[in-house]
C-alpha positions as CSV (number, residue, x, y, z in Angstrom):
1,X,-15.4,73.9,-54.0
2,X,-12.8,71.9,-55.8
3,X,-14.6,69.6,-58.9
4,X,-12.8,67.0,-60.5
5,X,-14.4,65.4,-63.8
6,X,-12.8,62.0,-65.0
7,X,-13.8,62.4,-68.6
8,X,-13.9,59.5,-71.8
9,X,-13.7,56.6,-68.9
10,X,-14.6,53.2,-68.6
11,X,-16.2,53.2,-65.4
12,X,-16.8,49.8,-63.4
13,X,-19.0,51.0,-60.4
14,X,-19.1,47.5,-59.0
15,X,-22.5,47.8,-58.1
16,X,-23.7,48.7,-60.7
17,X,-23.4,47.9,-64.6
18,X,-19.9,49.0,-66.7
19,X,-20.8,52.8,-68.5
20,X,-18.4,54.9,-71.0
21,X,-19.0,58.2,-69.2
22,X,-18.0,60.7,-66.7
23,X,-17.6,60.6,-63.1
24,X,-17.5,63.9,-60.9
25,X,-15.9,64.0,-57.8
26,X,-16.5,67.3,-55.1
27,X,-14.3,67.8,-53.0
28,X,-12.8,64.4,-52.3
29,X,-16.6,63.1,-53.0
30,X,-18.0,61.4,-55.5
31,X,-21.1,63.9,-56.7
32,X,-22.0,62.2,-59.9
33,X,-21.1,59.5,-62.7
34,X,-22.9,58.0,-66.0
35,X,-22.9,57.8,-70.0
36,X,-24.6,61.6,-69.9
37,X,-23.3,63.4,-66.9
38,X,-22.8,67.3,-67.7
39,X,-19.0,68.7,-67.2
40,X,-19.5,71.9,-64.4
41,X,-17.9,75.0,-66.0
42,X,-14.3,75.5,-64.3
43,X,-13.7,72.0,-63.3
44,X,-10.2,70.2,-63.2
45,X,-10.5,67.7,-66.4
46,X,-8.7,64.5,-66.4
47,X,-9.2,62.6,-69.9
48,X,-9.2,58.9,-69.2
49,X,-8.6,58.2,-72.5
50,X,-11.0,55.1,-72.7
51,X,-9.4,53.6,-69.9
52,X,-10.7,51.6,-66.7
53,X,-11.7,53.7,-64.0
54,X,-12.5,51.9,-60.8
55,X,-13.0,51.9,-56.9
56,X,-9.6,51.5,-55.3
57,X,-9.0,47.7,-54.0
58,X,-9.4,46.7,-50.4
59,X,-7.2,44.3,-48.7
60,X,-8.7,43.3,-45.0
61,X,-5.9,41.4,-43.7
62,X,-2.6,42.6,-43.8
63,X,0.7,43.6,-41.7
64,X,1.8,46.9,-43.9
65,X,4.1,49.1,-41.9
66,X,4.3,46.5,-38.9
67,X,6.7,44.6,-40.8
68,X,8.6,45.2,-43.4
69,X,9.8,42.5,-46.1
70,X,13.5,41.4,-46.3
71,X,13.9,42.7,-42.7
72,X,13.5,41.2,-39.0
73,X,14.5,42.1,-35.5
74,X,13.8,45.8,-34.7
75,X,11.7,46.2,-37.4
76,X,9.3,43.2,-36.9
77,X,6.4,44.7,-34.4
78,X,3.6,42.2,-35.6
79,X,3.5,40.0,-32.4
80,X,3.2,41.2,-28.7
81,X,4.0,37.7,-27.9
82,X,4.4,38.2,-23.9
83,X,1.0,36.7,-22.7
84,X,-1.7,35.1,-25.0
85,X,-4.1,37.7,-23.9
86,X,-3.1,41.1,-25.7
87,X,-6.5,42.4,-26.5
88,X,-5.6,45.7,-25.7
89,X,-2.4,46.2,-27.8
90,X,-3.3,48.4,-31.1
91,X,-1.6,47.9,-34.5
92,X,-2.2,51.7,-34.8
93,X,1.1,52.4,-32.2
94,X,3.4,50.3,-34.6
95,X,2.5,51.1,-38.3
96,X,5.6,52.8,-40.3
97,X,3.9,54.9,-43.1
98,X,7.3,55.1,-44.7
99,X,8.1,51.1,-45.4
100,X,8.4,51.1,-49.5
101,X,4.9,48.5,-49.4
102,X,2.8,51.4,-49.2
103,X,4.4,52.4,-52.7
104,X,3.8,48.9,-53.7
105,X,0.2,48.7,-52.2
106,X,-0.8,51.8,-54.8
107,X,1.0,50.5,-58.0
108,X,-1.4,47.5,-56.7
109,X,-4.2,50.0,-56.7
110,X,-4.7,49.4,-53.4
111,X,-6.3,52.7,-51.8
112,X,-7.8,51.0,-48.3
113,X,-5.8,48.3,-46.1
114,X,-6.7,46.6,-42.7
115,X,-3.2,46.6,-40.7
116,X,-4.0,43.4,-38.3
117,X,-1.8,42.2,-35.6
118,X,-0.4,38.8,-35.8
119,X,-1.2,35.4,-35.1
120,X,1.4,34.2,-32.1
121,X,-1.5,34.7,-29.7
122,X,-4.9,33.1,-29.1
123,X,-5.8,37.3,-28.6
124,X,-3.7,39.6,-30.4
125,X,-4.9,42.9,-30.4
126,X,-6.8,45.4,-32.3
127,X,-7.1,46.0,-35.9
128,X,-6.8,49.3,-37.9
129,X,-8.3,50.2,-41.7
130,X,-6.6,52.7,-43.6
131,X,-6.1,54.6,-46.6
132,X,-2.7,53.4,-48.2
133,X,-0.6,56.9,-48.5
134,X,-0.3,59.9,-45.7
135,X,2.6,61.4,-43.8
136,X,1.3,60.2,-40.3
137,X,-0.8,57.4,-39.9
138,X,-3.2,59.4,-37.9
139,X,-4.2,61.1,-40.9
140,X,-4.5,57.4,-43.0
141,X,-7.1,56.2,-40.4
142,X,-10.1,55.4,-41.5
143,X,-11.3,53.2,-38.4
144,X,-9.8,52.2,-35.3
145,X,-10.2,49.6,-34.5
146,X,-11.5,47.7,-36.7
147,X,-12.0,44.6,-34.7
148,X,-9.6,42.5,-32.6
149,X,-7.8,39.6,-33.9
150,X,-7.6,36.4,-32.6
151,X,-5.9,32.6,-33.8
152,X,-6.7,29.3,-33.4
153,X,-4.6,26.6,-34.9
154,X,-0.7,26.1,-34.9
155,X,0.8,29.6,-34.4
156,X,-0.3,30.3,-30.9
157,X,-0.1,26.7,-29.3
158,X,3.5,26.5,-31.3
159,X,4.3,30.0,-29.4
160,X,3.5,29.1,-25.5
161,X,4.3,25.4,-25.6
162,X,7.7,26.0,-26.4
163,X,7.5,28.5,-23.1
164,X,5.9,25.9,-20.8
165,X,2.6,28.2,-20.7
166,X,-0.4,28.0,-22.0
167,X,-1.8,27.2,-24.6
168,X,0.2,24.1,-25.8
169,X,-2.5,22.3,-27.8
170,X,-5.9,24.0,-29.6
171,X,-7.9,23.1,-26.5
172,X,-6.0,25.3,-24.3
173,X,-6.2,28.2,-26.7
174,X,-10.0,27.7,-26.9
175,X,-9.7,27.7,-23.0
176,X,-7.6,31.2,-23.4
177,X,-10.2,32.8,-25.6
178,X,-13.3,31.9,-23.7
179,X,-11.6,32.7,-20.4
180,X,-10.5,35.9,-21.3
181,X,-14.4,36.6,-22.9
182,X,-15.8,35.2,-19.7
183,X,-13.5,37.4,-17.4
184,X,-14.5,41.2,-20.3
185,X,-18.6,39.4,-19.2
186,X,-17.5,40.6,-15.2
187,X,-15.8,43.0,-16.0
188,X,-18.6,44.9,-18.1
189,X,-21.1,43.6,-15.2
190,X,-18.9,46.1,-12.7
191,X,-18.4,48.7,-15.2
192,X,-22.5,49.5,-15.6
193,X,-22.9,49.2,-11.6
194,X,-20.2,51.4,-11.1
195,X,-21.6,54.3,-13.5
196,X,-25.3,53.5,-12.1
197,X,-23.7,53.9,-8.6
198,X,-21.6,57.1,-9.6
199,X,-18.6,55.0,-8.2
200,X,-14.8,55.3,-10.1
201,X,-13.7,52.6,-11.9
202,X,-10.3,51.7,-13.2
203,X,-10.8,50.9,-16.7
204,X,-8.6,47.8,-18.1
205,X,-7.6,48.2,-22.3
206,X,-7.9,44.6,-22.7
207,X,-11.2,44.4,-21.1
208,X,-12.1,47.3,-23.0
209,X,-11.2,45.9,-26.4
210,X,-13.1,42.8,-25.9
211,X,-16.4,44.4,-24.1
212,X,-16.4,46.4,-27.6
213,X,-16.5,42.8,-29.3
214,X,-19.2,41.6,-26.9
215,X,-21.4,44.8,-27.4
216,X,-21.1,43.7,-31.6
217,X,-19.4,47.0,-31.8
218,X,-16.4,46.2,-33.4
219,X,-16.1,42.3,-35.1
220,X,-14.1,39.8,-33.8
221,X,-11.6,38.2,-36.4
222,X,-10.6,34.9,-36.5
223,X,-7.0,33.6,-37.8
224,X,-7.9,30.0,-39.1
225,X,-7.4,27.4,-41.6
226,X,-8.2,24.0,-40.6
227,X,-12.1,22.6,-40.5
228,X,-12.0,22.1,-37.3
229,X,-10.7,24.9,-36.3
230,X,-13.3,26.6,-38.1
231,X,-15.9,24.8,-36.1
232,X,-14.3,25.6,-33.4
233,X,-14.6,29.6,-34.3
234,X,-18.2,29.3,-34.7
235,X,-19.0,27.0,-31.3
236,X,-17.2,30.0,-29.7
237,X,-18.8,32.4,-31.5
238,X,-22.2,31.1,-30.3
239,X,-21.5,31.1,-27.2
240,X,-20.5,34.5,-26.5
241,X,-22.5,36.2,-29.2
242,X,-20.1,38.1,-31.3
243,X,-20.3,39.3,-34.9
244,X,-17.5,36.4,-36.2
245,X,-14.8,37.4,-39.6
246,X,-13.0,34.4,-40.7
247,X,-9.6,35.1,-41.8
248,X,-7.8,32.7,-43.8
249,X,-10.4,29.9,-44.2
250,X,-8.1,27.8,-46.2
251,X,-10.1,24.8,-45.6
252,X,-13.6,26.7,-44.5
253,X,-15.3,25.3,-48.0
254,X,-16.3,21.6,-46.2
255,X,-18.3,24.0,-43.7
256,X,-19.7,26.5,-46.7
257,X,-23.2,26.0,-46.4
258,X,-22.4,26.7,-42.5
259,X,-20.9,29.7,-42.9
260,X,-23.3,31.1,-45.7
261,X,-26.6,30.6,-43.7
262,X,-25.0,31.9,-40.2
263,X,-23.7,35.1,-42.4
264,X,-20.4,35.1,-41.5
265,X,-18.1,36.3,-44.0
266,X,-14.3,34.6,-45.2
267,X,-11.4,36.7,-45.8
268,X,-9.7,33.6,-47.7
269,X,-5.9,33.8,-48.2
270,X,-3.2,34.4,-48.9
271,X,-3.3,32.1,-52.2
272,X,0.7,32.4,-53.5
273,X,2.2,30.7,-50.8
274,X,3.3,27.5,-50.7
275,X,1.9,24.3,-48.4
276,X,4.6,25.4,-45.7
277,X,2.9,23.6,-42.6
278,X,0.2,20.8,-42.3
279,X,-2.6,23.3,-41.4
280,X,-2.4,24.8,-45.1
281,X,-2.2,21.7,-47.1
282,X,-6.0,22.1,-48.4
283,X,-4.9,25.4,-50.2
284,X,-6.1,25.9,-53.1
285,X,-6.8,28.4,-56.0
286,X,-10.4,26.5,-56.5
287,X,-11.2,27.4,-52.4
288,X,-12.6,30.7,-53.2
289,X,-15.0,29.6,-55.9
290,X,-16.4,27.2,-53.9
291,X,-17.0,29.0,-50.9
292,X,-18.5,31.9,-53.1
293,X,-20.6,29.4,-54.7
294,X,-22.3,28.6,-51.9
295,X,-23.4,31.7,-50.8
296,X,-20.3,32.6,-48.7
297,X,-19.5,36.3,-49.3
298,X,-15.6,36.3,-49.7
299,X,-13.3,38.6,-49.8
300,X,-9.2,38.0,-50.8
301,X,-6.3,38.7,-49.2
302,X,-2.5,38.9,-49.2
303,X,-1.5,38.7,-45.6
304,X,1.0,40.8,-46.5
305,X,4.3,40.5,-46.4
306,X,3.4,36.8,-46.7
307,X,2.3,37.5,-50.4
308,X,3.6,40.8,-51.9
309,X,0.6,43.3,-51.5
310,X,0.5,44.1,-55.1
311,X,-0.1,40.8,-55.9
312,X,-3.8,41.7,-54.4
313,X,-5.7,41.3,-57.9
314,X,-3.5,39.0,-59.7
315,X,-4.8,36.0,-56.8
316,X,-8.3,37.4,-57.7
317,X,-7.5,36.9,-61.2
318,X,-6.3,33.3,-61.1
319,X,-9.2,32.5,-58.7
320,X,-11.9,33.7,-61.8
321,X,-9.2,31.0,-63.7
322,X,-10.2,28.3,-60.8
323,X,-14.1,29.1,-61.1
324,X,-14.6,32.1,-59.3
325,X,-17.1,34.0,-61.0
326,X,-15.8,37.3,-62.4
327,X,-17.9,39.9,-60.7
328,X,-17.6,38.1,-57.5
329,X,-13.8,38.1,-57.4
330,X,-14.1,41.8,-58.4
331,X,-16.4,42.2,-55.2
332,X,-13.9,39.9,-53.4
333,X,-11.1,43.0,-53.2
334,X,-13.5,46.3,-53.5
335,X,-16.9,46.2,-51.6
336,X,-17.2,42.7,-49.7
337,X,-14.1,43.7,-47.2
338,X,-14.9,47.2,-47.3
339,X,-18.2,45.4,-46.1
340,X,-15.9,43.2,-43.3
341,X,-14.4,47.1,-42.0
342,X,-17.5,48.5,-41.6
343,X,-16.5,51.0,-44.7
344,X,-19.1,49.9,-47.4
345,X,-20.6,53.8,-46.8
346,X,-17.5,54.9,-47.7
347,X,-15.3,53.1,-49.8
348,X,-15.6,50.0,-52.2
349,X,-17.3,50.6,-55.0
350,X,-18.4,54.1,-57.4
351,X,-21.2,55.7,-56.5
352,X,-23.0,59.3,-55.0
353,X,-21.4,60.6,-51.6
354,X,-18.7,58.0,-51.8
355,X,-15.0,58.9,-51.0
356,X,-13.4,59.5,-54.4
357,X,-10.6,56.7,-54.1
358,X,-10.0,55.8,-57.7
359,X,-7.9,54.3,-60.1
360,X,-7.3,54.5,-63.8
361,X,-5.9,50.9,-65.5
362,X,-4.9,50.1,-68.7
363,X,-7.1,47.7,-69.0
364,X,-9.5,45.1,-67.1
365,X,-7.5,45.0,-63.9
366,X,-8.4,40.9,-63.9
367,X,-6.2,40.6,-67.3
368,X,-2.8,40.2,-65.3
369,X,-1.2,42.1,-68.5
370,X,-2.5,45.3,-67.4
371,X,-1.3,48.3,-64.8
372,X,-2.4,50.9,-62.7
373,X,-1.7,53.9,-64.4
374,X,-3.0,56.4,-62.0
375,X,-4.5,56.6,-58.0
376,X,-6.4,59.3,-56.4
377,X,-7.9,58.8,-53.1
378,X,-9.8,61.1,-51.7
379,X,-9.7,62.9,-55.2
380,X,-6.4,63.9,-54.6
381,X,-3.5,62.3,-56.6
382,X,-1.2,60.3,-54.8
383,X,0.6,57.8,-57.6
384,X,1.0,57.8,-61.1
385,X,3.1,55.2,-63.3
386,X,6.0,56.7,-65.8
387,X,6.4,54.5,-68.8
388,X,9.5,56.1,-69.4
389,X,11.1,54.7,-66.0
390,X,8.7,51.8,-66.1
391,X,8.0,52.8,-62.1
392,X,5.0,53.8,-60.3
393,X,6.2,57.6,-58.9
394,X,4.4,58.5,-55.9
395,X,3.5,61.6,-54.6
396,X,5.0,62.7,-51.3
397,X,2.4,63.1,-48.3
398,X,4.5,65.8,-46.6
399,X,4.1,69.7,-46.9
400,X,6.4,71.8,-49.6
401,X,9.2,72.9,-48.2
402,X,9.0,77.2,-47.6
């Protein structure tokens, strides 16, 4: 049994009160943690020196490893963009755990990531979460999928119109979406008689993706930003019954009393960018506030590479300066997506039988003059920031050489 204590720490649970303490991680586990925890004789001590010790940050909406910044081309696998149904595409087959914004996602302190498709199609495949450092991304997994994506607004119509297909306006990608739901509704309907009639049946990925949508297995995410389009993702969503994620919401707030009493959570960002097309021109820095004040459980995103991915917690930090509430925006990159991925068991916040992904700041990670100085996940170490090279230094995922 390997036993880890993180000794003389500030440690911000997120669900719980702030404690100067211990925490004791088992075997990649969190085992225990408070102002009066007992150090186990022969444990590993790391002395925290009276600095922050928190969950590692979750971003639910990002392209990591499916596209890297600065490049395009060969590189670029975000899109499937050769029908507007591509349900059964998975991000999982394109991720590159090697792209440097994995480095920059753990000098963010960024331990958990959702790697989502893009938005060129009204479908566009199947989400993955994972931990933010490995040597395959087989071992990063944490869930897959996660949920299949799906976009309403400019990006899709903007994609097929300019092909002579459909969709070419937002009706005819609402007419995609529910056609393709309508057609996984038969499809399921033959499925159960062929298993109750002992009969072979040849199983289709895209049906399958969106039949585990339709059973509420897996949640279906929504790329939009306009109010109507919003409105739109929620008639759809009662129709066919789905557990609905809003990604983006730049303009979700006018429907915020709508969202908060149907339960359906925003992922609301990216907030760096600028007003680049008519759809985004209600961004704001104040959005998140009012969304959260109205009972809207938010979480923030980068959309990475669309805002850098350590640039995570500095959009939560200027949100608190727009009104967010503190501990809300806190919540808004630890537990409330690890909520969105169906993770919340595992990951999001410090407590008993969690996964021991942690990081050790300078300082109140929401004062945007502080660092990550150090990240384990899982307990085991994986960055740690030299002051002398003034660079986060990384530790490699692959096995000594003999």
């Amino acid at each position: 049994m390997s036993i880890t204590a993180f000794t003389n720490a500030h440690v911000v649970p997120v669900e719980s009160d702030p404690f100067d303490g211990v925490l004791l991680a088992e075997d990649g586990r969190i085992s225990a943690l408070g102002p009066d925890v007992e150090i186990p004789a022969g444990a590993d001590v790391v002395d925290c020196g009276g600095r922050w010790l928190l969950p590692g940050f979750v971003d639910a909406h990002v392209h990591l490893g499916m596209h890297a910044e600065g490049e395009v081309g060969a590189t670029a696998d975000v899109n499937e963009m050769t029908d507007p149904v591509m349900a059964g595409v998975r991000a999982l087959d394109a991720v590159d755990p090697n792209e440097p914004g994995w480095r920059d996602a753990l000098a963010g302190g960024i331990t958990t990531v959702n790697v989502n498709p893009g938005s060129g199609n009204p479908i566009g495949g199947q989400a993955v979460a994972m931990h933010t450092h490995g040597r395959t991304v087989d071992e990063m997994v944490l869930r897959a999928p996660s949920g299949v994506k799906s976009a309403l607004g400019e990006n899709p119509k903007t994609v097929y119109k300019e092909r002579g297909r459909t969709p070419s306006t937002r009706l005819g990608t609402a007419l995609v979406i529910r056609r393709a739901f309508m057609e996984a509704q038969g499809y399921m309907a033959r499925r159960t008689e062929a298993e109750a009639d002992g009969k072979p049946f040849t199983k289709d990925p895209h049906m399958e993706a969106l039949a585990l949508v339709l059973e509420r297995r897996i949640p279906w995410r929504q790329h939009c930003h306009r109010t109507d389009d919003v409105a739109t993702a929620l008639r759809i969503a009662d129709e066919f019954g789905y557990d609905l994620v809003l990604d983006h919401g730049t303009e979700a707030h006018p429907l915020a009393e709508v969202l908060a009493e149907r339960g359906v959570p925003v992922l609301i960002g990216p907030l760096f960018t600028t007003k680049s097309k008519p759809e985004l021109r209600g961004r704001s820095l104040r959005n998140p506030g009012r969304l959260a004040r109205a009972g809207v459980e938010i979480s923030i995103i980068t959309d990475h590479p669309v805002v850098p991915i350590d640039f995570l917690v500095y959009q939560a930090a200027l949100a608190v300066k727009e009104g967010l509430d503190r501990d809300t925006a806190l919540r808004a990159i630890t537990l409330n997506p690890a909520k969105v991925l169906g993770l919340a068991d595992r990951i999001g916040s410090l407590a008993p039988g969690k996964d021991a992904d942690l990081v050790l700041w300078s300082g109140d990670p929401l004062d945007v003059m502080q660092r990550t100085l150090r990240v384990w996940i899982g307990g085991r170490p994986v960055m740690e920031y030299d002051a002398a090279a003034a660079r986060p230094v990384v530790a490699s995922a692959r096995p000594a050489e003999d």
